[in-house]
C-alpha positions in Angstrom: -5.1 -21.0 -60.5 -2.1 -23.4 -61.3 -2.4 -26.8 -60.0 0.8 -26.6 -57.1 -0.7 -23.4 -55.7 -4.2 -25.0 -55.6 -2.6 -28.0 -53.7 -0.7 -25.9 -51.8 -3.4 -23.5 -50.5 -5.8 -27.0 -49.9 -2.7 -28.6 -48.2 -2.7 -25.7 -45.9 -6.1 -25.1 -45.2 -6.8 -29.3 -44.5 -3.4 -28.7 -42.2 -5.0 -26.3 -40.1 -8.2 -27.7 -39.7 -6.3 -30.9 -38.6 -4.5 -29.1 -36.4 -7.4 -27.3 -34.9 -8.7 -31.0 -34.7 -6.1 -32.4 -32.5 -5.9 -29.2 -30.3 -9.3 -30.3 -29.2 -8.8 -34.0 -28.5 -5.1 -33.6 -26.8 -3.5 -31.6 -24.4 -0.4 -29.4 -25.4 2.9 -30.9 -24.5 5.0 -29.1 -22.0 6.9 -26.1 -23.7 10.4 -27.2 -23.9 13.3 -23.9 -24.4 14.2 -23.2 -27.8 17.6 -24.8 -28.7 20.5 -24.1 -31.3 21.2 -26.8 -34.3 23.6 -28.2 -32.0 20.8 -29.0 -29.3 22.2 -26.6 -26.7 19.6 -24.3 -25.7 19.7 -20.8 -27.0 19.6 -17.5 -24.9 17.1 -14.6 -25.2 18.1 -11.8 -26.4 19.2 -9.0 -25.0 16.8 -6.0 -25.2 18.8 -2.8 -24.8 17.2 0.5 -23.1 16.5 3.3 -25.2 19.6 6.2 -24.6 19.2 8.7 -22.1 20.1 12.1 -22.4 20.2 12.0 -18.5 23.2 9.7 -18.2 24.8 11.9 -20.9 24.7 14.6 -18.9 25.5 12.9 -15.6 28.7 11.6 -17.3 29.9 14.8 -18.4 29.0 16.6 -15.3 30.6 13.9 -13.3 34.1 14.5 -15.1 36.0 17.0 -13.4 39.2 16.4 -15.8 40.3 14.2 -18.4 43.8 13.5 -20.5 43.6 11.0 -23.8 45.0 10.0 -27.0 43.0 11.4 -30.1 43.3 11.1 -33.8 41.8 13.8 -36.1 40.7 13.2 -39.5 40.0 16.0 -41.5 37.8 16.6 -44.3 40.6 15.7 -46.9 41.6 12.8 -45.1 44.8 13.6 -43.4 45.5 12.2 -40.1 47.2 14.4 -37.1 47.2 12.7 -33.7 48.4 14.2 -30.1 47.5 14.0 -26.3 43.6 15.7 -25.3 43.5 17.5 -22.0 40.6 18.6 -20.1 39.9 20.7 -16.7 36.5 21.2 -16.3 35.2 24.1 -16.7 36.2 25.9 -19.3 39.5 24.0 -20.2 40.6 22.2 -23.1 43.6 22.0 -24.5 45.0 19.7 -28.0 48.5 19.1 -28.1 49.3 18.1 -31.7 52.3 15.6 -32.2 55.0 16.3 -34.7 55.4 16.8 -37.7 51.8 18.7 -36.8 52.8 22.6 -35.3 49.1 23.1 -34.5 47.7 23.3 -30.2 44.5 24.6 -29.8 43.9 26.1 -26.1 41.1 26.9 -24.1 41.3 28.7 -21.0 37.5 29.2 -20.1 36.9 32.5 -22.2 39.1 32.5 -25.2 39.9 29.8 -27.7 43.7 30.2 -29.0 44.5 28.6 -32.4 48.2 28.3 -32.7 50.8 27.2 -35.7 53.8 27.0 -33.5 56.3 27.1 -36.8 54.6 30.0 -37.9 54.2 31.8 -34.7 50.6 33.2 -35.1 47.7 32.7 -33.5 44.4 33.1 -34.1 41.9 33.7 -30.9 38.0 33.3 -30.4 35.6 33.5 -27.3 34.2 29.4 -26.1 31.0 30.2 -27.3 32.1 30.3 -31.2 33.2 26.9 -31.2 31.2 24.0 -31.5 32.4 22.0 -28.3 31.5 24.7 -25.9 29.1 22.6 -24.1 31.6 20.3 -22.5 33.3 23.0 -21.0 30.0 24.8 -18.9 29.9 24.5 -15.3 26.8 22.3 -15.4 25.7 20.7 -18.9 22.3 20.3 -20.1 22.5 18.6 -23.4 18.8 19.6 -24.3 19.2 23.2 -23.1 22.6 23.8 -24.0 22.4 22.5 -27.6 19.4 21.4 -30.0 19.3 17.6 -30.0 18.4 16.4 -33.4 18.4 12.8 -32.7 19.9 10.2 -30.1 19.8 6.8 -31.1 21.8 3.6 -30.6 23.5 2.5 -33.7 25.2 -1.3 -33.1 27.4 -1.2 -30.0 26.9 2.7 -29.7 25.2 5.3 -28.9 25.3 8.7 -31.1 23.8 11.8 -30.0 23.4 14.4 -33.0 22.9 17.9 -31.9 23.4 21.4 -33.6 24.7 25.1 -32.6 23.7 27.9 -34.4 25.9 30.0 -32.8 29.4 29.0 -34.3 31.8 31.1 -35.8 30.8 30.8 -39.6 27.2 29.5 -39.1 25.5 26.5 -38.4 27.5 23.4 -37.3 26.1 19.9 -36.7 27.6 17.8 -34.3 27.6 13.7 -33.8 29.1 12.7 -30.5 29.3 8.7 -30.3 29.4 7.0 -27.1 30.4 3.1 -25.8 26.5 1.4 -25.9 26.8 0.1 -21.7 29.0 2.6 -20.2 28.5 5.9 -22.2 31.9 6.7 -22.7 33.2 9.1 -24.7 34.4 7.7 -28.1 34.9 10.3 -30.5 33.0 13.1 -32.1 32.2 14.3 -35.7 31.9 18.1 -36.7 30.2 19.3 -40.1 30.7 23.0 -40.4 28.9 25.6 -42.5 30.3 24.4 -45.6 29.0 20.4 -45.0 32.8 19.3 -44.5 33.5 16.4 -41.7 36.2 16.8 -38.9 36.6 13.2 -37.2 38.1 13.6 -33.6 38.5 9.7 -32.0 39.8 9.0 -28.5 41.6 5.8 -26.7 43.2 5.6 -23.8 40.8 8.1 -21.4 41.9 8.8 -18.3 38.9 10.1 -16.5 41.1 10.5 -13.2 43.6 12.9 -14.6 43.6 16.2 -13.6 45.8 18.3 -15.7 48.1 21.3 -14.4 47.0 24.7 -14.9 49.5 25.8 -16.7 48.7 23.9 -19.5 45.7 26.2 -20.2 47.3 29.9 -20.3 46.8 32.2 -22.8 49.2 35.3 -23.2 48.8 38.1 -25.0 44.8 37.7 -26.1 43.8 39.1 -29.2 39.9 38.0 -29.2 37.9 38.0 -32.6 35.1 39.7 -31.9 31.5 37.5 -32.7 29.9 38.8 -36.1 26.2 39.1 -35.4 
């Protein structure tokens, strides 16, 4: 053994016996709070519950309707933005902003895809798509879905679930949440094929409670599920 680390090691060890020593013949002083460099005492820290799945799930069932701004990114990276409105259950609608000629509408049985240059549409039942479970009656995140993991991550919480019943296979699903009030921030879907659609929200409006009309579908031409 070097010299240093011996001393070291017999530094320590006559250290502790000294202290040991003095513990015996003093008292301890008072505890005193821990303070910052700048002699201002510091603050605890804040110990965050674990997420619940229950307040998920009361939040959702709570919302009767919604309207909000929303980016998408997808997979290749191009942005489309547009106005998100919501009527619980079964009604969704995303109204794409220009130069975009893409609305998706739900009307609570049939999912219409739309290209409003174009003039075609493509239609599915709710259950093929991967955001079915915000539009049900009464959600259930654990029975609805299969939760893979929940988990706060920073500021957030992100609940990872997947549906094996999607049109094309297997999609996975990470829906991110504000850390102290659980709202809705924005949602990630990986399809089949492992490619990322990024769907971010601001301005919710949690009162809103959109017309109707916003939701009807004419003409239905359903896709029939592929077992």
């Amino acid at each position: 053994m070097s010299k240093p680390l011996s001393w070291s090691l017999a530094g320590l060890i006559w250290l502790s016996g000294m202290a040991a020593g003095l513990a015996q013949q003093a008292p301890l002083p008072p505890l005193r709070p821990a303070t910052s460099a700048a002699g201002q005492p510091t603050q605890p820290q804040k110990v965050e519950p674990p997420p619940s799945l229950d307040r998920i799930n009361a939040y959702f069932n709570a919302m009767r309707g919604m309207q909000a701004n929303f980016i998408q990114t997808a997979p290749d990276g191009r942005k489309f933005d547009g106005v998100l409105y919501l009527l619980r259950p079964g009604r969704m609608r995303f109204e794409y902003a220009p130069p975009a000629t893409l609305e998706i509408v739900a009307d609570g049985r049939t999912v219409r895809i739309l290209d409003r240059k174009l003039k075609t549409w493509d239609d599915y039942f709710i259950g093929q798509t991967p955001l079915k479970f915000l539009l049900q009656p009464k959600i259930d995140i654990a029975k609805d879905t299969k939760v893979i993991d929940l988990k706060r991550f920073g500021p957030e919480i992100i609940l990872t679930i997947e549906d094996k019943s999607t049109l094309g296979g297997t999609s996975r699903i990470r829906v991110i949440f504000d850390g102290e009030t659980y709202a809705l921030k924005e949602w990630i879907v990986t399809d089949p094929q492992g490619s990322d659609t990024r769907v971010a929200l601001s301005n919710l409006n949690l009162a809103a409670l959109p017309d109707k009309a916003l939701f009807v579908i004419d003409e239905q031409r359903l896709v029939e599920p592929k077992n």
